[in-house]
Phi, psi and omega in degrees: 000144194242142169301115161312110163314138190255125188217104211252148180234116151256137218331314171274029150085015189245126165290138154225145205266103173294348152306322166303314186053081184165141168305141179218168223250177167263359168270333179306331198273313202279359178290282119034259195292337195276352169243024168055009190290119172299141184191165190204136177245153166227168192234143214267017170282292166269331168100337195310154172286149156234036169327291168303326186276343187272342166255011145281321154322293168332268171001268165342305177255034103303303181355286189263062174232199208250008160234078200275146175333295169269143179295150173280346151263357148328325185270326171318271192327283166349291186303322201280329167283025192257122128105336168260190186284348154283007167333278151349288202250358162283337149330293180299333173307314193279314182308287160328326134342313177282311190269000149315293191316320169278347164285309166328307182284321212253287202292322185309295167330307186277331186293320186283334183313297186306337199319343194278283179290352192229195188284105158322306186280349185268359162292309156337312172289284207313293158028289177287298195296329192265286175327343160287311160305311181296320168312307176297320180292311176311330181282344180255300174318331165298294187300311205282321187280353187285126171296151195273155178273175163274119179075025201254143146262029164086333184272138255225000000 
């Protein structure tokens, strides 16, 4: 089982790994996430995680480099779900999004190695199969996130 990397960020704004034990940059960190290494930054004062705010910075500065990910109306949309009641599963919405999408790339990837030996189409098929199953889940995590109306039984 591999072990969270401890990565303490201090009052001047400089990381450090303690595994390494040496300061490291936020491209070493976005290195970090792109080799899957499980890690956690806390900030060395309060102990607090701040994890997130340091791959919201990575975030950022792809952003403003030179081809970026989100639209700025993407980011609008992003925003206008903060607070509100569909919050929730528009999260899950999005998680679940991603990790399909990378389940996708990854059976593609290994498919096209193979296209030559195998079935083309039963990639096709399962494919097919796993996007019907991700919908049907999503259509029940939407409705379990929906507040219920009065006098409503929840049911469609």
């Amino acid at each position: 089982m591999t072990t969270e990397r401890l990565i303490k960020k201090y009052p001047n704004r400089r990381l450090y790994d303690t595994e390494e034990s040496r300061y490291i940059t936020l491209a070493e960190v976005k290195d970090l996430v792109m080799h899957a290494v499980p890690f956690r930054v806390v900030d060395s004062q309060s102990e607090s995680d701040i994890t997130r705010a340091i791959l919201l910075q990575i975030i950022m500065e792809q952003e403003a480099g030179g081809s970026p990910l989100f639209t700025a109306t993407m980011l609008e949309r992003f925003i206008r779900f903060y607070g509100d009641t569909t919050q929730a599963a528009f999260s899950t919405f999005l998680d679940q999004s991603l990790d399909l999408f990378v389940k996708q790339q990854r059976m593609f990837t290994e498919q096209m190695q193979g296209v030559w030996t195998g079935n083309p189409m039963d990639f096709w098929m399962k494919l097919g199969q796993q996007n019907m199953n991700f919908w049907k889940d999503m259509e029940v995590a939407y409705r379990s996130s929906l507040p219920l109306v009065a006098g409503s039984s929840g049911k469609a």
